[in-house]
TITI-771951 format. One line per field, with one value per residue (C-alpha): residue number from 1; residue in one letter; x, y, z. Coordinates in Angstrom, 2 decimals, padded with zeros to 5 digits. Example, Ala and Ser with C-alpha at 12.3 -4.5 7.8 and 13.67 -1.06 7.14 Angstrom:
! residues 2
seq: (1 2) .
type: (A S) .
X: (012.30 013.67) .
Y: (-004.50 -001.06) .
Z: (007.80 007.14) .
***
This chain:
! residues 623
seq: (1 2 3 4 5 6 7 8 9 10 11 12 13 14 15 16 17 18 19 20 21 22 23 24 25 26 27 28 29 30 31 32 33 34 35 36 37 38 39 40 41 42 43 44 45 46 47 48 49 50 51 52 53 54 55 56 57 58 59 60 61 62 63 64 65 66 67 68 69 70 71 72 73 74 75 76 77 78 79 80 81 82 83 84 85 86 87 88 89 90 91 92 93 94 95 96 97 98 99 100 101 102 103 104 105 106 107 108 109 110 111 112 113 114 115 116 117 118 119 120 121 122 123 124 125 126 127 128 129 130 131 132 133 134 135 136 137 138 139 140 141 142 143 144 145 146 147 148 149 150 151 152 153 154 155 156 157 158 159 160 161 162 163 164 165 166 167 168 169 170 171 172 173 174 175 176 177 178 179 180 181 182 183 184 185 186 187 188 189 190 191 192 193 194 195 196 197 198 199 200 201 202 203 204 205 206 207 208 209 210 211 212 213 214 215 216 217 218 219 220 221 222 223 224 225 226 227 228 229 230 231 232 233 234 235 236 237 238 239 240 241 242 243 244 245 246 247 248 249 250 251 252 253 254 255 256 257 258 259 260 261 262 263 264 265 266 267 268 269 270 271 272 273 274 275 276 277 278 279 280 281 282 283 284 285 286 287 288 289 290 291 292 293 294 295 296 297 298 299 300 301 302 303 304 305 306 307 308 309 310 311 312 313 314 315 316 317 318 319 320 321 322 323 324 325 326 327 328 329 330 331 332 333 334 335 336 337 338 339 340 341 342 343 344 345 346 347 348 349 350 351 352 353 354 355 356 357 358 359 360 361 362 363 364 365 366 367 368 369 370 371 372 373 374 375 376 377 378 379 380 381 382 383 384 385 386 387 388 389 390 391 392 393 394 395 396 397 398 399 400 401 402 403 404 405 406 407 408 409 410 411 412 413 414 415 416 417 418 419 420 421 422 423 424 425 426 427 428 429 430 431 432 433 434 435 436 437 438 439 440 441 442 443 444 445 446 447 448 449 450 451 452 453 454 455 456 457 458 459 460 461 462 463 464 465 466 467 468 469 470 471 472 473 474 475 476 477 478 479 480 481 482 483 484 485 486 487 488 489 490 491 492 493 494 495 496 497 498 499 500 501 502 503 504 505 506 507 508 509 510 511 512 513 514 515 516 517 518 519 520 521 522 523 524 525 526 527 528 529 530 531 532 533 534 535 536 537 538 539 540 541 542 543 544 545 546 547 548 549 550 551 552 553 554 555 556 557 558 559 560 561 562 563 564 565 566 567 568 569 570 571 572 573 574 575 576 577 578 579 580 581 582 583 584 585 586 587 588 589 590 591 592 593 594 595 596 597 598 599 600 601 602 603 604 605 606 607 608 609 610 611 612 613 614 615 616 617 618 619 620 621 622 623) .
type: (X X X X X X X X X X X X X X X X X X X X X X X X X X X X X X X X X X X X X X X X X X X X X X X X X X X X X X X X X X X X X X X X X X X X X X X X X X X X X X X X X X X X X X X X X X X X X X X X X X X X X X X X X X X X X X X X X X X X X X X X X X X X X X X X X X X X X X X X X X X X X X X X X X X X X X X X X X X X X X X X X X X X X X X X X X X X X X X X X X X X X X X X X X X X X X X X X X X X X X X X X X X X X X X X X X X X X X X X X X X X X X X X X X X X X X X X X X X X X X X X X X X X X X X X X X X X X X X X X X X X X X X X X X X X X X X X X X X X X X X X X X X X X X X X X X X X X X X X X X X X X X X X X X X X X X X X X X X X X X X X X X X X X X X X X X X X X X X X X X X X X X X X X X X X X X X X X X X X X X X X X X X X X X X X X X X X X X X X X X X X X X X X X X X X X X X X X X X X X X X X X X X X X X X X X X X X X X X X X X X X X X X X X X X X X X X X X X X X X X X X X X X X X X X X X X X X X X X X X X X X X X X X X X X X X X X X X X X X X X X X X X X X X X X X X X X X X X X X X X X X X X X X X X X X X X X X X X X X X X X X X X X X X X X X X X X X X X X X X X X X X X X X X X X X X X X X X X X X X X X X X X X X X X X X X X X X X X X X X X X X X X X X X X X X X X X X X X X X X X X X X X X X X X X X X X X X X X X X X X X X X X X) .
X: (-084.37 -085.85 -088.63 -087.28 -083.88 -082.45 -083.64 -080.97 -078.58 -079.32 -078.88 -075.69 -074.46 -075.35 -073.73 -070.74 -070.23 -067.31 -070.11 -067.06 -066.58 -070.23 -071.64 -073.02 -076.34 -075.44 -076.04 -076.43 -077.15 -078.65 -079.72 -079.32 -080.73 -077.69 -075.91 -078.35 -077.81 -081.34 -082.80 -086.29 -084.15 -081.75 -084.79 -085.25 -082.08 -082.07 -085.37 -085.48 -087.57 -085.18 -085.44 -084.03 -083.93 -085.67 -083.77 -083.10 -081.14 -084.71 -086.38 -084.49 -084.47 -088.54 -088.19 -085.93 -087.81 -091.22 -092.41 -094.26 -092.56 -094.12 -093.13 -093.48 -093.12 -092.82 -090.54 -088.99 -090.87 -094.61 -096.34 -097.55 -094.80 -093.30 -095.87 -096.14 -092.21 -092.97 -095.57 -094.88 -091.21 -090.06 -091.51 -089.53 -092.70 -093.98 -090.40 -090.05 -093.62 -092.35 -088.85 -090.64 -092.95 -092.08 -089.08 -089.61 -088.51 -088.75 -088.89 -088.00 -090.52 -088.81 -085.95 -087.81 -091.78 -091.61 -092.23 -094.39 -097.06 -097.24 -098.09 -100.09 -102.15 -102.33 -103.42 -106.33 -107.15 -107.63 -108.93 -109.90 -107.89 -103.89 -101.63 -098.40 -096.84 -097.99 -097.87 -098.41 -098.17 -096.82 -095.53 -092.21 -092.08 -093.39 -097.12 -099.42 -101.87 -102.96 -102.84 -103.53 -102.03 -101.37 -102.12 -102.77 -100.30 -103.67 -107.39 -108.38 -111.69 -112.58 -108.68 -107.38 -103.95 -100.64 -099.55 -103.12 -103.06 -099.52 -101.02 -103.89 -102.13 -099.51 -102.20 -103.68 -100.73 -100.23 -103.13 -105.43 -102.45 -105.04 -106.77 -103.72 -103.15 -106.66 -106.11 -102.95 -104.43 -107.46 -104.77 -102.29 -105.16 -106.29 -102.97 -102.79 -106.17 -105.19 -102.07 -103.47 -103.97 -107.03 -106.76 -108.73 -107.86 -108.53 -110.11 -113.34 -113.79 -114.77 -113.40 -111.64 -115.09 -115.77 -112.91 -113.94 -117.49 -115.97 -114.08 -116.61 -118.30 -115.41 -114.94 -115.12 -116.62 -116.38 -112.77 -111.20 -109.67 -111.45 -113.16 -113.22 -111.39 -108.45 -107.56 -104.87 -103.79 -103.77 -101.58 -102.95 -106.46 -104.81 -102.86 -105.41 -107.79 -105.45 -104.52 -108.45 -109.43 -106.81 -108.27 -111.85 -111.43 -113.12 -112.22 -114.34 -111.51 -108.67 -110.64 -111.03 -107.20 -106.78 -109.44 -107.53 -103.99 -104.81 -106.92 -103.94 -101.53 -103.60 -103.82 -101.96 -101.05 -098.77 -095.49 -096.44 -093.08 -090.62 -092.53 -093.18 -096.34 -097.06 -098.44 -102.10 -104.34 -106.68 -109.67 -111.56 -110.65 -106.89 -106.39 -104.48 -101.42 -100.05 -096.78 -094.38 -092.86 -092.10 -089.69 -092.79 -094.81 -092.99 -092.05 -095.52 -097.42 -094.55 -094.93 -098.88 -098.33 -096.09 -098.39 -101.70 -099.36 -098.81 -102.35 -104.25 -101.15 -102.00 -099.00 -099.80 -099.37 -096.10 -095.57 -096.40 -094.00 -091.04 -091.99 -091.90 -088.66 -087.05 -087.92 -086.69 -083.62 -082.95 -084.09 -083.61 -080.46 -078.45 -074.50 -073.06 -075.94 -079.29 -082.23 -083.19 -086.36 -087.97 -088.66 -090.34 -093.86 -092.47 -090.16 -089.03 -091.53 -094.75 -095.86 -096.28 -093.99 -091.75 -093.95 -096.81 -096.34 -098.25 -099.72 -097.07 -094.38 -095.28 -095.86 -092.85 -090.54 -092.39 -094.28 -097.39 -098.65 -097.18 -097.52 -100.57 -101.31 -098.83 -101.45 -104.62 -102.52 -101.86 -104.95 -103.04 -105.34 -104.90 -106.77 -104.82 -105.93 -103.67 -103.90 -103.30 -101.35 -101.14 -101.08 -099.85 -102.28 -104.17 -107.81 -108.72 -106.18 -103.64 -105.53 -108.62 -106.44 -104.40 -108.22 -108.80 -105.41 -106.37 -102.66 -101.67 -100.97 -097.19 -097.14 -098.97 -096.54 -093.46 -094.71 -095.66 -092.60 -090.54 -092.31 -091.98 -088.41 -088.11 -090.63 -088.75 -085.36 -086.60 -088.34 -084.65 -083.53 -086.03 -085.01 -085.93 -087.53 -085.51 -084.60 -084.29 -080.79 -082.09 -081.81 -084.51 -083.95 -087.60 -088.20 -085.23 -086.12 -089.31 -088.19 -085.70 -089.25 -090.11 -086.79 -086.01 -089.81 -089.23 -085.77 -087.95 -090.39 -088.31 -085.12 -084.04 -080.32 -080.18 -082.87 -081.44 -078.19 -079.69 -081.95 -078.64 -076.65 -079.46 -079.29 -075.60 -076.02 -078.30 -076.22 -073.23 -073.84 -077.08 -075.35 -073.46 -070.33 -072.24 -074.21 -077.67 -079.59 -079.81 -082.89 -081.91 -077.97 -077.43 -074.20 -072.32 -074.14 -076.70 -079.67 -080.49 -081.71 -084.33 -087.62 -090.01 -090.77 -086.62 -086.50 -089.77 -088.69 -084.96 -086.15 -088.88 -086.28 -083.70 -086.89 -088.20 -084.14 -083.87 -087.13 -085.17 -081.66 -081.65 -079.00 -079.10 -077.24 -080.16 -082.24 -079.78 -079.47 -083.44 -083.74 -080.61 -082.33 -085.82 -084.18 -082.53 -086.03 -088.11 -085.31 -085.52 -089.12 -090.87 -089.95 -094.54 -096.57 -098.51 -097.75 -094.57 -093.72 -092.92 -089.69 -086.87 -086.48 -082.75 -084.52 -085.32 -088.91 -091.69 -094.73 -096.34 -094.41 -096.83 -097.84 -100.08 -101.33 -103.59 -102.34 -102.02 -100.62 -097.51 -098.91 -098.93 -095.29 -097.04 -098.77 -095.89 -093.71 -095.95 -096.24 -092.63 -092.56 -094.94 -092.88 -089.68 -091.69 -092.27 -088.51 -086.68 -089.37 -088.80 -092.16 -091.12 -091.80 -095.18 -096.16 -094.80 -097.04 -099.90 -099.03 -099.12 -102.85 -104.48 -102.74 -104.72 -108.00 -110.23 -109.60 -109.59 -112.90 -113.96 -112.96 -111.37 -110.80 -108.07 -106.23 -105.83 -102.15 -102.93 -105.91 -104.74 -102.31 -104.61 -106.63 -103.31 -102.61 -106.26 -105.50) .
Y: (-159.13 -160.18 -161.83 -164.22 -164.60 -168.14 -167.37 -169.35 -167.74 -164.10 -165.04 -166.54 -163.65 -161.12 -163.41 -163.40 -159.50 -157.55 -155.85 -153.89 -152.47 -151.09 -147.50 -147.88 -147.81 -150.47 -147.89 -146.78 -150.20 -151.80 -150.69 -151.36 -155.31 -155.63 -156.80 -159.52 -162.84 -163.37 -164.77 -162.61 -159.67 -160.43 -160.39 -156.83 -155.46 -154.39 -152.44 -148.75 -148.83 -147.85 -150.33 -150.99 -154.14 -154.46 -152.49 -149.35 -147.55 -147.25 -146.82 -143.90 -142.05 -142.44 -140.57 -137.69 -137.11 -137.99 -139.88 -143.30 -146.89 -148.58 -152.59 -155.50 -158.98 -161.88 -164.73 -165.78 -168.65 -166.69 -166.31 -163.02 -161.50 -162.01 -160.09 -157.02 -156.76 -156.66 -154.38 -152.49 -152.16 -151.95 -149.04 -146.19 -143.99 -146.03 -146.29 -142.55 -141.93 -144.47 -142.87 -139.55 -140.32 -143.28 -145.28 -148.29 -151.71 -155.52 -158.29 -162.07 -164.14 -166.81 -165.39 -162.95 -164.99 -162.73 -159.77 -161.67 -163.21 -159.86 -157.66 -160.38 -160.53 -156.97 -157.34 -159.57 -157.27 -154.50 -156.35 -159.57 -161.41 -162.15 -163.23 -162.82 -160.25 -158.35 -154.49 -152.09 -148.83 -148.22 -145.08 -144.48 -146.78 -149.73 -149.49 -150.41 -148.57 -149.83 -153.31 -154.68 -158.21 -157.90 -154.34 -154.01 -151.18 -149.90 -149.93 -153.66 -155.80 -152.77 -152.11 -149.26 -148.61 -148.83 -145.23 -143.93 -145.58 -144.81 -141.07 -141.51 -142.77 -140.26 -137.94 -138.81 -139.02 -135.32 -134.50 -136.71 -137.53 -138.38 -140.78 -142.39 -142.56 -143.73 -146.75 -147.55 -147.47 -149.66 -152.23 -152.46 -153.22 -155.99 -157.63 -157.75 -159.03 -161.93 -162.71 -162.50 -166.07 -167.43 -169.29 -172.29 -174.73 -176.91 -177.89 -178.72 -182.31 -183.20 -181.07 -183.84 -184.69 -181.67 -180.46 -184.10 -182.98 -179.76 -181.47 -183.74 -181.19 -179.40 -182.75 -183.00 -186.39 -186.42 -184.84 -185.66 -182.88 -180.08 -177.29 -175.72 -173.37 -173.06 -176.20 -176.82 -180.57 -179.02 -181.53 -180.48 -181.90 -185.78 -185.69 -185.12 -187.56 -190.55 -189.85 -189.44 -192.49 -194.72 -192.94 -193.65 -197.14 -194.78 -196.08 -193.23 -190.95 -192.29 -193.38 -189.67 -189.29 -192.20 -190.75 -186.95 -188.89 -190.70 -187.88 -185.93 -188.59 -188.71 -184.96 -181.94 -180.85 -184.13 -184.04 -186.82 -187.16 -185.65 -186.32 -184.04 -181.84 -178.10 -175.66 -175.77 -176.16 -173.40 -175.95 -178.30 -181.23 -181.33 -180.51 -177.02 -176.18 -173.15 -175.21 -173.71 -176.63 -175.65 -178.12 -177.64 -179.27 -182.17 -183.03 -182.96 -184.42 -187.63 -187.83 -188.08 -190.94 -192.53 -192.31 -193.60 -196.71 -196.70 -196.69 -198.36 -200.55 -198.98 -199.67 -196.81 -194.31 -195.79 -194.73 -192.09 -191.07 -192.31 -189.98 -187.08 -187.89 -188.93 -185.78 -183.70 -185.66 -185.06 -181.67 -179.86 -181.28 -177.86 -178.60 -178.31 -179.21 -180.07 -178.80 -175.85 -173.76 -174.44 -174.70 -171.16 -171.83 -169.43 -169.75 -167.98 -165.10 -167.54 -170.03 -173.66 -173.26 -175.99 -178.90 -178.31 -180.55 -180.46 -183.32 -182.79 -182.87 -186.40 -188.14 -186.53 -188.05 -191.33 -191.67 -191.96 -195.35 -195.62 -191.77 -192.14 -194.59 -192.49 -189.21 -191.13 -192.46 -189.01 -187.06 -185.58 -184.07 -181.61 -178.70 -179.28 -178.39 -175.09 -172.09 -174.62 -176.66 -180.06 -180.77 -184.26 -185.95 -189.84 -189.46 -192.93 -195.22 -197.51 -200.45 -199.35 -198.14 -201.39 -203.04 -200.43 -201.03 -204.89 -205.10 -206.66 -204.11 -205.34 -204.51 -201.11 -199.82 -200.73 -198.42 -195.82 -196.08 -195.71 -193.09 -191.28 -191.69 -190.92 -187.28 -186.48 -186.86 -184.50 -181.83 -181.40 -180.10 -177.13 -173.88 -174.47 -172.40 -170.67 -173.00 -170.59 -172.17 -170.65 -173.56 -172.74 -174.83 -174.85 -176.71 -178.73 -179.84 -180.75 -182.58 -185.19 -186.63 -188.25 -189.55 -190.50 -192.30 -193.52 -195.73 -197.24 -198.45 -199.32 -200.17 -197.14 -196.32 -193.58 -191.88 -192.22 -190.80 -187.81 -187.17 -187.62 -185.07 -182.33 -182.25 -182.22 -179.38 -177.71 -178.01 -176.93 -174.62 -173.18 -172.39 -169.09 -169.63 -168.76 -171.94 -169.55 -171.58 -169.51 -169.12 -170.07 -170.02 -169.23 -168.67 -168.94 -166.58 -167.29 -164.51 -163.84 -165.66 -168.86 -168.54 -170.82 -172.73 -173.63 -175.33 -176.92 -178.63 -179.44 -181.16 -183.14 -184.32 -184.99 -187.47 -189.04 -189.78 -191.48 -193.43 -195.13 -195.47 -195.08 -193.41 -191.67 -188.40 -187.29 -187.76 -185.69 -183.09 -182.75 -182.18 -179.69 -177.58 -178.03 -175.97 -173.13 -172.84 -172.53 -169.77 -167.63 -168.22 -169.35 -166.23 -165.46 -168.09 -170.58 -170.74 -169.80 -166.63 -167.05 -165.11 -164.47 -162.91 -161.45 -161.08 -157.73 -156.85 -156.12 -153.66 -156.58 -159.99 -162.61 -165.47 -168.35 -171.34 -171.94 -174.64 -173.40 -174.94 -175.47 -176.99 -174.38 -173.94 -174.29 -176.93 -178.54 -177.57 -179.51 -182.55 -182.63 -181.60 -184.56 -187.04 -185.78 -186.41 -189.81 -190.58 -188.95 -189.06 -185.09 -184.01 -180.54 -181.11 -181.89 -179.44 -176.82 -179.04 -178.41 -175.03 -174.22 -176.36 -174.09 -170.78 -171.49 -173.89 -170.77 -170.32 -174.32 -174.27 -171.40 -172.87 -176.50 -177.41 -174.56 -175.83 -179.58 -180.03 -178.53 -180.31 -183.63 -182.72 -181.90 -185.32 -187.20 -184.99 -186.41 -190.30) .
Z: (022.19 018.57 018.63 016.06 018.09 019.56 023.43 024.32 022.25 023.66 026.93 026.32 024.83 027.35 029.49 028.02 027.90 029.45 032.24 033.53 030.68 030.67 032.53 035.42 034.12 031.42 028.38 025.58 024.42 027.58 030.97 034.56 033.99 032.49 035.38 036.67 035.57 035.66 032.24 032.72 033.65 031.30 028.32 029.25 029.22 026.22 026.27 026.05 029.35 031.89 034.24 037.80 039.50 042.83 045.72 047.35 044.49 042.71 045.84 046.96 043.29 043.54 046.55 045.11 042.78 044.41 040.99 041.32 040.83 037.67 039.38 036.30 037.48 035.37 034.45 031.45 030.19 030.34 027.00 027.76 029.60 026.12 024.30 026.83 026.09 022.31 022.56 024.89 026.48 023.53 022.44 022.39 022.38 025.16 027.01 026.76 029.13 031.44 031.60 032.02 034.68 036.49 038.22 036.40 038.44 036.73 039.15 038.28 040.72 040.60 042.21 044.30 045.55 048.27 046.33 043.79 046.57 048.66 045.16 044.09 046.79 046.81 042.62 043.87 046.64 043.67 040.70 042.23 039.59 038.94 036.82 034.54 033.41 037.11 036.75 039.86 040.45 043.81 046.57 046.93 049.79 048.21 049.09 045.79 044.70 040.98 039.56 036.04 034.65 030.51 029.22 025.69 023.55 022.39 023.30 022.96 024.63 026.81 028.37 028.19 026.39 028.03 027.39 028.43 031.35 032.40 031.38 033.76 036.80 036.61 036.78 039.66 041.37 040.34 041.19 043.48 046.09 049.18 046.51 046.05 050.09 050.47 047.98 049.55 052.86 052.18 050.55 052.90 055.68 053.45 053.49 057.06 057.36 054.82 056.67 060.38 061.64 062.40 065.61 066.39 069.60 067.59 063.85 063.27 062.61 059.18 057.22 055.26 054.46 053.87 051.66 049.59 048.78 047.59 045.21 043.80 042.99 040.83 039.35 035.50 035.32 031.16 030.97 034.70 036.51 038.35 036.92 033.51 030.66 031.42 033.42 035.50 036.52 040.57 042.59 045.55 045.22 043.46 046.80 049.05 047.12 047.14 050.58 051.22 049.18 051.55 054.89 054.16 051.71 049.17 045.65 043.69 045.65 043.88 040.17 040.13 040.15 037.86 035.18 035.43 034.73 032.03 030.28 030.44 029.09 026.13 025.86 024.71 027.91 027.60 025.31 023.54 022.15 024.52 027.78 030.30 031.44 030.10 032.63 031.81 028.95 027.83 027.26 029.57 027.34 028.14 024.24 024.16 026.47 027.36 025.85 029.06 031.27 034.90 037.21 039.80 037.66 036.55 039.81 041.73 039.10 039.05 042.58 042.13 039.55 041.83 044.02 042.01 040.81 045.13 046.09 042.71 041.51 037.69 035.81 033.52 036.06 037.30 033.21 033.32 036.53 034.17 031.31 033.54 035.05 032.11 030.45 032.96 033.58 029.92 029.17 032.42 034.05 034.80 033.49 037.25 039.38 040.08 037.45 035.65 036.21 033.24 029.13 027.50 025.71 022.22 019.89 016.79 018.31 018.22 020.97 020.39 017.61 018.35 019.54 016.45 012.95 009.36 008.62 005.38 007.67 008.74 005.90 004.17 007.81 007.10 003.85 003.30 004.22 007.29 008.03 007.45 010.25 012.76 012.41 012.84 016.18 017.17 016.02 013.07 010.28 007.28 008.91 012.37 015.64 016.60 014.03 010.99 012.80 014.71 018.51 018.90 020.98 021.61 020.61 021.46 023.64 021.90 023.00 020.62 018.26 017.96 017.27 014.38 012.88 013.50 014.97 018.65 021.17 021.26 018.19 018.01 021.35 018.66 016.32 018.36 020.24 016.82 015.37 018.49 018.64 014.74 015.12 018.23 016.64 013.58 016.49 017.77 015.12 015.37 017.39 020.84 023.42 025.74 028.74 032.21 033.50 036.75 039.65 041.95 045.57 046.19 042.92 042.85 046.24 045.00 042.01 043.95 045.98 043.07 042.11 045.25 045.49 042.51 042.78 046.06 043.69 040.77 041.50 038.83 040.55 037.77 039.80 043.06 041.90 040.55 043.30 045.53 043.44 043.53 047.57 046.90 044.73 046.96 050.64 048.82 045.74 046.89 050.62 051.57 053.39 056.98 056.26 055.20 052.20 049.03 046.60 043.21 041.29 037.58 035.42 038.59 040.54 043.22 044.01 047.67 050.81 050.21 051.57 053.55 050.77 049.76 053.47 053.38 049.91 051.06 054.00 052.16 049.84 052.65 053.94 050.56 050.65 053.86 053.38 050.45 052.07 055.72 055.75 058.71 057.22 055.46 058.66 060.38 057.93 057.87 061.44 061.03 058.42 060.14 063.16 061.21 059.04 062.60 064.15 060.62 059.57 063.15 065.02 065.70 067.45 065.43 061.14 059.73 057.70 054.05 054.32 057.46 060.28 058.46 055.32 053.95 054.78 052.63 053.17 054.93 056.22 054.16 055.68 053.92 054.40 051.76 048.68 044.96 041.59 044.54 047.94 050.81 052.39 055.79 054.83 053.86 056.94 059.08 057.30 057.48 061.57 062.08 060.25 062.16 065.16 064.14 062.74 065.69 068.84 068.86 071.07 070.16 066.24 066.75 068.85 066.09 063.82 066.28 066.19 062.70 062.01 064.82 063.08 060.00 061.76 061.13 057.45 056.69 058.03 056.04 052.37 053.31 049.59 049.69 052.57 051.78 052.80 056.51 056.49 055.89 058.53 060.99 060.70 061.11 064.20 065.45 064.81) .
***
């Protein structure tokens, strides 16, 4: 792929080949990624590198031919994935080592977090750090025995080159086999020490408390949000703190989630014109995104809004929740179904490209009086803020800027709302970033809470029909014709088995959905799917495993409980077992509930700020 090419375009077009017309191994012009339908595998089918998708065809020639599997994971709306593929892949010089040495595998995570969370756990076992693009060197069969993130094409801020390294480890493996075994050894006992439970009767009490202090302390009390560079909004700790703040009448609980909203309303890591939340921003001041949107995102972060404007009745939260959906319902709606995945962070080979301005831009949309007065709104200047350029953004709020315009603040949220609507009509005319068409069930399961939340509060039926239509979607095009729920569908095609975290979602949804309606369908169809995700994932005593029993099986069957950027799948599976409970008088859904707390009591009490979900859980077990 050019770096300068349409993202969108290219996919389209590799879509629309002939494949049976191509060899078997997709060349001369592509190779075996060819044949996914996978936009991240799809970016790389072109490369020189000749890649294999994940499974047993690649598996088995490592073995023949007793060479190491180079495994890349990524997805195709990461920054640096991008610039590794430039770099790097392709390279001919570089894709001619790889070919040489290695049997080179690319993995989409989004269609495959099974692999992902098992290799990056093993990457943080290794390193003690992780991230995307995720390169491993592993056995034959799958065990991983080197891990680096994004590795320079040549010697750069102490890493070593690509080549040199790929050099290095084939060396050893040449070489310094029992090394290798040794490495593997010590890894693959560290990922069944992370994933062996850690039984308690029963959790300590106060750990809510606990888990609270924790956070205050990570608090950023001048910028909101927890911790520093880079900063990432973390939905997990705003639910636990408005849930906390209602459990213990402790305002300073929920201003803390009210102070992190608003600071990133008014920053970068907000589209001021188009809405929506990028993944993270690179400084502590909620300035400078990493300008990718994710569907996980949007929809946590409007159910924490909705949820502030719940608790605090701040109408500027209940805002905010609107911006996000409408975005996404504008943006992201897939053509047959339900939403896509996400929006890419580059285009036309650079990131941020299309969401920057020159101050020159503005003033020649606008003119110069009244451009004038839109870039002191959004923190416009001639020097910029971004490599020359602008990152639209509210340096003071619109109430103090109304008083330094000496306007009302009627008037001031008319201006802003047509220069918005003016600067946002002009940015759509700009190359866009590649959208991933991918429907993901987890995330689309995630995304109709909100909506479904939402229409409760507002009245919105636009939301509730959308939110209805992605569960539609989801029981019918993300199904297999034995009834098994399916991971993700794109161009037609769906990718293999869902996961723990695709039934956890679903069923959520299916809840947030009867909560609104009572319709007792969606009741029903939660318990239904609550059943089949306890025979396929529920098969050990205690927590649930992230993938099933009739799924193909990894070096070690993960199993977590602790929340990320995404709350825990565990976590999540029992708030849903208790509320079942509670809906349907089930005894048998709490005591899986039970179950899954004490699997994980042990590690909550070791680090309680990283298992919020369970822990919030476990104190509603107690009551």
């Amino acid at each position: 792929m050019n770096a300068h090419e349409d993202g969108n375009a290219f996919i389209a077009r590799l879509l629309a080949l002939d494949r049976q017309r191509l060899a078997p191994d997709g060349r001369p012009d592509y190779n075996r990624l060819i044949f996914s339908v996978s936009p991240y595998l799809l970016q790389h089918a072109d490369n020189p590198v000749n890649w294999y998708p994940w499974g047993e065809e690649a598996f088995a020639r490592a073995r023949s031919e007793d060479k190491p599997i180079f495994l890349s994971i990524g997805y195709a709306t990461c920054h640096w994935c991008h610039v590794m593929a430039r770099e790097s892949f392709a390279d001919p010089a570089v894709a001619e080592i790889l070919n040489r040495h290695c049997i080179a595998i690319k993995v989409d995570r989004e269609e495959r977090p099974d692999v992902d969370d098992c290799y990056m756990t093993a990457a943080q076992l290794l390193t003690g750090s992780g991230g995307w693009p995720l390169n491993l060197f592993l056995t034959p069969d799958r065990r991983p025995f080197f891990a680096a993130t994004y590795i320079p094409p040549v010697p750069r801020h102490g890493m070593m080159a690509f080549p040199e390294l790929v050099e290095k480890i084939v060396g050893l493996w040449a070489q310094e086999r029992s090394r290798v075994e040794r490495n593997c050894a010590q890894v693959l006992d560290g990922l069944l020490q992370f994933c062996e439970p850690a039984l308690l009767e029963d959790p300590e009490p106060g750990l809510a408390d606990a888990a609270y202090r924790q956070l205050v302390e990570l608090y950023d009390p001048v910028f909101g949000g927890f911790g520093g560079a880079p900063k990432f909004p973390m939905p997990a700790y705003h639910a636990f703190l408005l849930w906390y703040g209602k459990q213990r009448c402790n305002r300073s609980a929920a201003d803390m989630v009210l102070a992190s909203l608003s600071a990133m309303r008014a920053g970068g890591i907000f589209d001021q014109l188009g809405g929506g939340m990028h993944r993270y921003s690179v400084d502590r001041e909620w300035l400078v995104p990493h300008f990718e949107k994710m569907l996980y995102d949007q929809a946590l972060l409007a159910g924490i809004a909705l949820d502030a404007h719940i608790a605090t009745g701040d109408p500027l939260c209940l805002d905010l929740a609107g911006e996000i959906i409408n975005y996404v319902l504008r943006d992201l709606a897939a053509p047959k179904g339900g939403f896509c995945a996400a929006e890419d962070a580059d285009s036309e080979g650079e990131e941020g490209t299309f969401y920057l301005w020159r101050r020159s831009e503005i003033l020649d949309l606008l003119g110069e009086a009244e451009g004038s007065r839109c870039c002191s709104l959004f923190g416009v200047t001639e020097g910029g803020n971004f490599e020359g350029r602008n990152i639209l953004h509210l340096p003071v709020s619109l109430e103090e800027w109304a008083r330094q315009e000496g306007v009302s603040l009627e008037e001031a949220k008319t201006l802003a709302t047509g220069w918005r609507e003016r600067l946002l009509a002009t940015r759509d005319n700009r190359i866009r970033p590649l959208r991933d068409g991918k429907v993901v069930t987890a995330w689309n399961g995630l995304m109709v809470a909100p909506l479904a939340k939402g229409y409760g509060i507002t009245g919105n039926r636009a939301w509730l029909d959308a939110a209805r239509q992605a569960v539609q979607f989801i029981t019918t095009g993300l199904t297999s014709p034995a009834g098994r729920l399916l991971r993700s569908r794109h161009a037609g095609t769906t990718s293999g088995p869902a996961f723990l975290e695709d039934y956890v979602a679903l069923v959520q949804a299916l809840l947030e959905l009867h909560a609104v309606t009572g319709e007792a369908s969606f009741l029903t169809d939660a318990g239904r799917y609550t059943q089949e995700m306890l025979r396929l994932f529920g098969d050990s005593p205690g927590g649930l495993h992230d993938v099933g029993c009739d799924d193909e099986q990894l070096p070690v069957r993960m199993m977590g409980g602790s929340d990320g950027v995404i709350p825990a799948a565990n976590g999540l599976a029992a708030r849903n077992l208790l509320r079942l409970a509670s809906l349907t008088g089930e005894g048998s859904f709490r005591e899986r509930a039970e179950g899954i707390v004490r699997a994980f009591a042990g590690k909550m009490a070791r680090q309680p700020a990283g298992y919020l979900t369970l822990i919030r859980v476990a104190e509603e077990l107690r009551s």
